[in-house]
N, C-alpha and C positions, 0 to 999 in steps of 0.2 A: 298187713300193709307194710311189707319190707321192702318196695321200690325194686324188688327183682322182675326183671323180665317172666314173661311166662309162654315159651317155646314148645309146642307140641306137647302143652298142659303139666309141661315141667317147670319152675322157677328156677331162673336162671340168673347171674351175675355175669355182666359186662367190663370191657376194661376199655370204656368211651368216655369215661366222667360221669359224673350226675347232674344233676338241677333238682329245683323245689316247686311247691305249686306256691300261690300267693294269693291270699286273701286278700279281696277287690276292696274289701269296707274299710281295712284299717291299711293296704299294702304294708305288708308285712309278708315273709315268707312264713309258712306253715309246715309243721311235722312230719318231716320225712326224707329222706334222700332220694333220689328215682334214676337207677342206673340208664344212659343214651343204647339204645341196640346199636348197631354194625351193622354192617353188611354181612358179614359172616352168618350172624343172628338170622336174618332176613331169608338167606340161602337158607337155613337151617329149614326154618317155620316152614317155606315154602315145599322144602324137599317132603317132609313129614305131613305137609295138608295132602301133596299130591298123590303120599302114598295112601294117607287115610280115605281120598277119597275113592280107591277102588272099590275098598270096603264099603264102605257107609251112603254109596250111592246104591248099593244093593240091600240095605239095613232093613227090614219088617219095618210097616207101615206103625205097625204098635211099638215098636220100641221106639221108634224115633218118637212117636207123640208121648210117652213116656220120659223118654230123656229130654223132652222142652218142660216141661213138669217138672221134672227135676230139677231144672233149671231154675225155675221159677220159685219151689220151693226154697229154693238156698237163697236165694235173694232177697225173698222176703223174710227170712231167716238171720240177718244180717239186723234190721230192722233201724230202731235209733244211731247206731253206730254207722249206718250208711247215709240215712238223712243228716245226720250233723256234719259227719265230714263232707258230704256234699253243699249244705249251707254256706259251710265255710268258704270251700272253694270256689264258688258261683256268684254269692251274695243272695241268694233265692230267699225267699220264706219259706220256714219247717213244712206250714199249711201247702204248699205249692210242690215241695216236693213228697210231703205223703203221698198228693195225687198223683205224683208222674210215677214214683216207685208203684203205686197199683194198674198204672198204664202198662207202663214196663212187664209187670208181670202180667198182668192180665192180656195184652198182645202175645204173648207166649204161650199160655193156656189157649187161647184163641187158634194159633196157627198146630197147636197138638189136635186140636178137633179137628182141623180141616184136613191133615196129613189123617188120621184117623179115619174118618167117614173115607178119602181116597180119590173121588171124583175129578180133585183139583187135574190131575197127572191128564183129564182131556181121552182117554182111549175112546179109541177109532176103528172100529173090526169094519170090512169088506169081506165076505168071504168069497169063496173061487166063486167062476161063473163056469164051470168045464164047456158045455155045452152050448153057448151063447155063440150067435152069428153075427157076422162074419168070423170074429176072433173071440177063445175063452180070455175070462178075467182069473188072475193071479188071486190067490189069498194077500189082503194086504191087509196091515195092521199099523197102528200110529201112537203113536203116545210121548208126552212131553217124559226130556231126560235134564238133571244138574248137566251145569254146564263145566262143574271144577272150582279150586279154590279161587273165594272170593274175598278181596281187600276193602275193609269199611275202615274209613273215616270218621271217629267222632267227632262229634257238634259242639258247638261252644255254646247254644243257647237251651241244652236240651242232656243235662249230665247223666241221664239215666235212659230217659225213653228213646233218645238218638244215640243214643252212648255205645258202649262194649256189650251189653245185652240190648241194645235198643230193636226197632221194630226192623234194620237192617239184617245185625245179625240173626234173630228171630225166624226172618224169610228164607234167610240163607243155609240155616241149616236146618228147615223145614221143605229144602228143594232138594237136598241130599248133598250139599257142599259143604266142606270146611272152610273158616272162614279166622283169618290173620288183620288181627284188627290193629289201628295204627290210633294209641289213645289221645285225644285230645290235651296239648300241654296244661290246659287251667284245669284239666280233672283227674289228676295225677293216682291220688288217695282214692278218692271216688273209683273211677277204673281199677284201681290192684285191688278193691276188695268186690267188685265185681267177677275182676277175672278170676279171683279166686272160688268164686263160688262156682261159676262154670268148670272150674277142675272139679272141685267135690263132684257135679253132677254127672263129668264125664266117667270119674271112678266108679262110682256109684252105680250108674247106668251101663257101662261094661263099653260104650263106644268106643271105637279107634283113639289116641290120645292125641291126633297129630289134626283132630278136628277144629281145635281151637289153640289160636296163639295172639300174644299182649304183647307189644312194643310201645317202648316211650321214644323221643324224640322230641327235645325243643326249637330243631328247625324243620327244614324241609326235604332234608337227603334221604331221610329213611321212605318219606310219602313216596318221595317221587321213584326210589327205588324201587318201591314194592309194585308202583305203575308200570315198571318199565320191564317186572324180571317175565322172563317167558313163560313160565309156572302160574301165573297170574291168568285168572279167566275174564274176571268179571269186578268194577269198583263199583263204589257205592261212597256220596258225598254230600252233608249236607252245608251251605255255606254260602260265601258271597261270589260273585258272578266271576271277579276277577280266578278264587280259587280254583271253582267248579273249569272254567274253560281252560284251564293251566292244565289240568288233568286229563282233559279231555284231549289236549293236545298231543300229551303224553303218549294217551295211551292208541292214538294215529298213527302217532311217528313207528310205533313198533314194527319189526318185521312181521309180524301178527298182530293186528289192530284188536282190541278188546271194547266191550261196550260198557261206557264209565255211565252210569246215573244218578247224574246232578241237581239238586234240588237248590237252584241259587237265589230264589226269595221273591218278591215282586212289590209291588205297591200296594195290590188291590183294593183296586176304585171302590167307592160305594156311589151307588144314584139314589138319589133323593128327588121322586117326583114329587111334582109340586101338589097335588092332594093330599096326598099323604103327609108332605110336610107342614098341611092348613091343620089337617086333622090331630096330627101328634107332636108338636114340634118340640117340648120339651121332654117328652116321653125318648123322642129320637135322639135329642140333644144326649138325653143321660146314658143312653145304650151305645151311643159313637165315644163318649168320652170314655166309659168304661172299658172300651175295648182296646182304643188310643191307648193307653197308658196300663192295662194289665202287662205286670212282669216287667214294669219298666218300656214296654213298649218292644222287646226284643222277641217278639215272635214272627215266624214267616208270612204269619197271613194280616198281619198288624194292620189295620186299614191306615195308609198314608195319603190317602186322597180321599178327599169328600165332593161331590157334584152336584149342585142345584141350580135351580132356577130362581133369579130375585123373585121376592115374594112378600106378604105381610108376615106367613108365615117362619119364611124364612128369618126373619130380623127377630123372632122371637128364639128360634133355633140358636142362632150365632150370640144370642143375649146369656142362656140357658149353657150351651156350651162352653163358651168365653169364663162364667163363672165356676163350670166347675174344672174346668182345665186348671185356674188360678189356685182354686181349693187342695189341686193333688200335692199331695208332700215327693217328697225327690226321691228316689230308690236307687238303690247301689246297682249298677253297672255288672256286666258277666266278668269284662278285664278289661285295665288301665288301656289295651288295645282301643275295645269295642267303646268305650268310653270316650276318650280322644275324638274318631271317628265320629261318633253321633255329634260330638260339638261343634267340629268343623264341619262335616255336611248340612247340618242345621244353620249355621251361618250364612255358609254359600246359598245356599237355600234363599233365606231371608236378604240376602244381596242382591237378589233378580230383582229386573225391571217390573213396577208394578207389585211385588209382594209385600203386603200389610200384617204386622205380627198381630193377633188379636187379643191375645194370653197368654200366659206361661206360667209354670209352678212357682207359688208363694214362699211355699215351705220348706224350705232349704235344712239339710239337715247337715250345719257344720263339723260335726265329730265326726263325721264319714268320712271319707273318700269316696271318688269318682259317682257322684250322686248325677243320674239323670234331675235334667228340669224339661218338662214337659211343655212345647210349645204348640198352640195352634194360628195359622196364617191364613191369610185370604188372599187371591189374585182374580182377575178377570178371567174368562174361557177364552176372550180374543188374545192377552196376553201369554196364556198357559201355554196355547195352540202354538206360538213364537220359540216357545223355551225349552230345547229338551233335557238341561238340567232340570229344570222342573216336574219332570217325568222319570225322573230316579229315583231309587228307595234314600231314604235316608233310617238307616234300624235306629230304634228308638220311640218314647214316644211323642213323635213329631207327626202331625196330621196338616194337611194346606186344601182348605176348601175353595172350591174352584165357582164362581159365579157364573153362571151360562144363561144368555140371551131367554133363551128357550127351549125345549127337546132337541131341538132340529141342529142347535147348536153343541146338545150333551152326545148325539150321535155322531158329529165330527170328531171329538173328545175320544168315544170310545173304538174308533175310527183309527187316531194318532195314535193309541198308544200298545205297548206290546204285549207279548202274551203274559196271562196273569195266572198265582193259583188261583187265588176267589175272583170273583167282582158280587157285589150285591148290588140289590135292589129291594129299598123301601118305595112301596107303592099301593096303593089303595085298589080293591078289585077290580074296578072299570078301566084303571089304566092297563091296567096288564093284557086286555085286548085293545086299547087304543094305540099305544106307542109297538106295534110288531117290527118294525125295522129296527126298533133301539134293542129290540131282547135278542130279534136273532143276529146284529151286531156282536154283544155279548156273549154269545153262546161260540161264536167265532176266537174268544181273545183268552179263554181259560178254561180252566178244568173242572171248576165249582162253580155252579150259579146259587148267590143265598137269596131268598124272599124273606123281607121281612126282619132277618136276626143279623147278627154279626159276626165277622168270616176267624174271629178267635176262636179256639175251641175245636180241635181236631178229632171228632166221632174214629173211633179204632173200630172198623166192620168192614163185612163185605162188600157193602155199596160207598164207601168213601171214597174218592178221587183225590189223591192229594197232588197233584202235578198237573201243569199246564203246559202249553205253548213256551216256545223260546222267545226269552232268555227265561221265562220261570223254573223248568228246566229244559237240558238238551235232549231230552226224548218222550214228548209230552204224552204217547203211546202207554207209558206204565204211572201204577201209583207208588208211592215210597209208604203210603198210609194205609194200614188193612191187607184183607188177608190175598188181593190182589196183586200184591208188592212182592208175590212170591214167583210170580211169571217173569219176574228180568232176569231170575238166576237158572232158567229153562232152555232148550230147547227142540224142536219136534225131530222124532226118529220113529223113521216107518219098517216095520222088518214085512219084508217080501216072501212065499213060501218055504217058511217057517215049521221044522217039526214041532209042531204045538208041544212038546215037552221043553225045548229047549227055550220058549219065548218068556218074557215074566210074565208073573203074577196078575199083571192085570189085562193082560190081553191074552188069558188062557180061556179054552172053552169050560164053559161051564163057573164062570166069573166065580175062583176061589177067593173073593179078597170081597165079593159081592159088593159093588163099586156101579155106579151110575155108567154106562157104556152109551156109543151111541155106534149098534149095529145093523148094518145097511140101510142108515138114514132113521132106524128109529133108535130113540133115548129111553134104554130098560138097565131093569138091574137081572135081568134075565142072564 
């Protein structure tokens, strides 16, 4: 962790100045100096991914599942020394980041199976039709290709499993790209000894060197550089709406437009139909609150709106909730930024027409710094419908339950408002055939439907959806979650009468790579 850059998997010194990371709990700077890249730097990485990638888009299917492995082993290798520096700079719990560090890795092991088995790549054999009337058919063949080096963005709420090995770069160089990561400023330490383990694995595993590169940056010219250089294929971002579409702008304006995917967060609703909330209401109370305020409330799928219908049960609900919102003690903030933020947008919040606070955290934890306090509010659905501040995230854990006439009125609700990752729904079995316009409403506004649980808790596999409709993100067609997340960094190439010697691996007769095919409309490993 010496704050060098790391350029085409070599560490490097800059002559830009440095900065520090800062510990959220106590603000105070922390150990370390972190040289700014250049543009120079940027050209460098870029020139070195572009060459790596002639290579390494052509790399054995086993080696590359071998070098995510490797990856993964150095990682976990790291062990205490990366959880604590990571505590520090985030303000996380140890508990919270052991789990993300086996996310982290275990997403990597996960996408070395899938590049492994080989299917993902979609081959497509037609063989000729010589003899066919009126006209013969051509030998055609299809198969997804990398698209070139790809620029990630680290996450602020996520220092490991969105980070420098996060499930981005993961995909990206499981699609056959190198990939020039632009680190996150509050995870300075974190990131250099990440990126360091990705050099060991690139050594070690024999790939191109110019597969991977680390830049810091405590503004915005290096991001928006690396948006804009012509070397650049493909971004990847996770963040707030404002960031995400700044990028995407970017990367419009180019003489060569690039496709940026943006993961910029949402509200997602939960509905609470009214049986369900006679039947469980403090069962549901404790499972909305718990979700509310895990992590501080800083996760994408945080539920910040709650939806019902008045009820008896309901008042038992909002009684059950209300106390344990009070109950939760304050948790430190990811940075003094996102901290700020949550206090003001929770304000504004709680300043609209008709919003009633109904709880907030007790337990204030003064030796801190930037301690969230946990609020829950109430408004009307006639009121909500009025406000479209009301209908914004606000990160943190801040939840605003929303009072609705009746279904008919939670359908205009889900009607208003825009595209989400999750939306859930608590409901008892009979309603789930009673209320049909409100689910396939729903199924219209996201990318996740929950039954039943709550929309925290991102499952890493091949059926996750982690992307919705805009603004959740700008191309709600891909996941960022799973091993589906590996198709933004694709795309399809058909070779036409082709000496079957010259074509790859996977579209050779006789399937040398024995790979799931789909030829002339049937799917064989023939």
């Amino acid at each position: 962790m010496n704050g060098k850059n790391i350029i085409c998997s070599y560490e490097r010194e800059t002559a830009n100045g440095s900065f520090s990371a800062l510990n959220p709990a106590t603000g105070k700077p922390l150990e370390g100096s972190f040289f700014k890249a250049g543009t120079a730097d940027a050209d460098e990485a870029l020139k070195g991914a572009e060459l790596a990638y002639q290579t390494y888009k052509h790399l054995h299917k086993d080696l590359k599942a071998a070098f995510l492995r490797c990856i993964a082993d150095e990682i976990a290798a790291l062990g205490d020394t990366l959880i604590n520096r990571a505590a520090e700079e985030s303000g996380l719990p140890i508990g919270r980041l052991q789990g993300e560090l086996g996310r982290t890795t275990g997403q990597l092991r996960l996408f070395a199976q899938l590049v492994e088995e080989g299917s993902w790549v979609e081959a497509i054999i037609d063989t000729a039709m010589p003899d066919r009337q009126p006209l013969p058919r051509a030998d055609i063949r299809r198969m997804l290709v990398p698209l070139g080096p790809v620029v990630v963005f680290g996450a602020s709420n996520f220092p490991l499993a969105f980070s420098v090995a996060g499930g981005d770069t993961a995909s990206a160089l499981a699609s056959g790209c190198p990939v020039i990561v632009k680190a996150h400023p509050a995870h300075l330490g974190t990131s250099s000894l990440v990126g360091s383990a990705i050099v060991k694995a690139i050594h070690k595993s024999g790939v191109p060197e110019g597969v991977f590169s680390l830049l810091y940056d405590d503004g915005y010219d290096i991001g928006s550089y690396l948006v804009k250089h012509p070397k650049t294929k493909a971004v990847t971002f996770t963040g707030s709406f404002k960031g995400g579409m700044e990028l995407v702008k970017l990367a419009q304006q180019r003489q060569q437009p690039i496709p940026v995917f943006a993961e910029m967060g949402s509200i997602n609703p939960v509905f609470l139909l009214p049986q369900a909330t006679a039947e469980n209401p403090e069962e549901l109370a404790k499972k909305c609150a718990a979700s509310i305020t895990l992590g501080a409330g800083q996760f994408c799928t945080n539920p910040g709106l709650l939806i019902a219908v008045q009820s008896e049960g309901l008042e038992q609900f909002k009684q059950t909730l209300s106390g344990l919102i009070s109950e939760t003690p304050t948790a430190t903030m990811l940075t003094p930024g996102i901290f700020s933020n949550y206090e003001n947008r929770a304000q504004e919040a709680l300043k609209e027409e008709g919003v009633v606070l109904l709880a907030e955290s007790g337990k204030n934890n003064a030796d801190l710094q930037h301690q969230s306090v946990a609020k829950i509010a109430q408004v009307s659905a006639a009121q909500f419908l009025t406000s479209s501040r009301l209908q914004e995230e606000v990160f943190g854990p801040y939840s605003l339950l929303v009072i609705a006439d009746d279904v008919s009125q939670m359908e205009e609700i889900i009607a208003a408002l825009e595209g989400q990752l999750t939306v859930t729904l608590f409901a008892a079995q009979n309603e789930l055939t009673q209320y049909p316009e409100l689910i396939s409403k729903i199924a219209d506004k996201t990318g996740r439907m929950i039954m039943n649980g709550v929309p925290t808790g991102v499952e890493v596999c091949g059926a996750m959806q982690h992307g919705g409709p805009f603004p959740a993100t700008n191309d709600s067609r891909f996941s960022s979650v799973g091993t589906t997340a590996i198709y933004r960094f694709v795309r399809p190439l058909a070779w036409q009468d082709w000496d079957p010697e010259l074509l790859p691996e996977e579209l050779k007769d006789g399937n040398p790579l024995g790979i799931y095919r789909l030829i002339n409309q049937t799917r064989t490993r023939a």
